[in-house]
N, C-alpha and C positions, 0 to 999 in steps of 0.2 A: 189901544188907539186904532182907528180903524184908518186905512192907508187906500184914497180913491184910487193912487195910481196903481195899485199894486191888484186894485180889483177890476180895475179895465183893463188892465194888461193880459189880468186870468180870461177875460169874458172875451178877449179879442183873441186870445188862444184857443180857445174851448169853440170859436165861431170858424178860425180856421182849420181844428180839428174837423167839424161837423163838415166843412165844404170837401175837405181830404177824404173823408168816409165818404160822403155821395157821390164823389170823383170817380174811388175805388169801386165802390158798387157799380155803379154806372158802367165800368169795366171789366167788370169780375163778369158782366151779363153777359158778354162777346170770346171772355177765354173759354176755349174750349179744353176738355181733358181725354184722356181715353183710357179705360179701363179694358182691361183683358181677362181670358179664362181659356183654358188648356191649353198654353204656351201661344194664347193670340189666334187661336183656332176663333175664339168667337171676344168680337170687338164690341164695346161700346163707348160712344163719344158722348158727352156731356156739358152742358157750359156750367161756370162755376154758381150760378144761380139755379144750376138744377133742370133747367130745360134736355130732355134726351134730342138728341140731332141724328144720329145712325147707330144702326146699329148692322154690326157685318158677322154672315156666320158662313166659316167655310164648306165648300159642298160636300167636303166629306164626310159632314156629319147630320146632312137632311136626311137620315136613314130614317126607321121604325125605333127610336128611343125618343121619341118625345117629352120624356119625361128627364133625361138626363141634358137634354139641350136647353129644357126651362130652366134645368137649375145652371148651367154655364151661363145663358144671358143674366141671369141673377147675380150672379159670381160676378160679370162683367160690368155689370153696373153699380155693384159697392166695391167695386175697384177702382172706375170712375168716380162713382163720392168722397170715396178716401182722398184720391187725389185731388179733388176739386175743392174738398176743406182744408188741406196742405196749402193749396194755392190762395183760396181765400185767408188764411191766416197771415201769411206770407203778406200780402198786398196789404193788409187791413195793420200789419206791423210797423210797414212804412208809411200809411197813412196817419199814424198816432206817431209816430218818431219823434223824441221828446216831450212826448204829454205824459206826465205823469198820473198812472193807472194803476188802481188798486190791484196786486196779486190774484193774478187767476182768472181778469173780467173776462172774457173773449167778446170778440167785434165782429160781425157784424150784431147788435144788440138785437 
């Protein structure tokens, strides 16, 4: 037997589900993260939707390695994503808080 109230109730969860996700995104644009490489010698800050914002590298290391400072800003900046997807998970958990979600989906979709 099919039960209207029990499928308006779903459709009217599943709508404030969706406003809760666009909330969170909407916010997840403005957190910022920062990601580190050789103990914070060279900085990079990130918003959780990925935009780069600074990046800091201390002077003692604009020497003649160029090639090892590329790989720190690298290093610094999937240190930043890691934590930016930590954070987005995080946000996007309390967003769905009580909606029942298949094992394993991850949000943002």
């Amino acid at each position: 037997m099919f039960n209207k109230g029990a499928l308006g109730n779903m459709m009217k969860q599943a709508q404030l589900m969706q406003d809760n996700i666009k909330k969170a995104q909407d916010e997840l644009a403005t957190v910022e993260v920062e990601g580190q490489a050789s103990s914070g010698m060279v900085k990079a800050v990130i918003t959780c939707s990925g935009t780069v914002k600074r990046i800091s590298i201390d002077d003692s290391l604009m020497g003649d390695d160029k090639e090892m400072l590329e790989d720190l800003i690298v290093t610094a900046l999937n240190d930043a994503q890691k934590k930016a997807e930590v954070t987005t998970q995080g946000r996007m958990a309390k967003a769905t808080a009580g909606m029942p979600l298949p094992p394993g989906m991850k949000l943002p979709f």
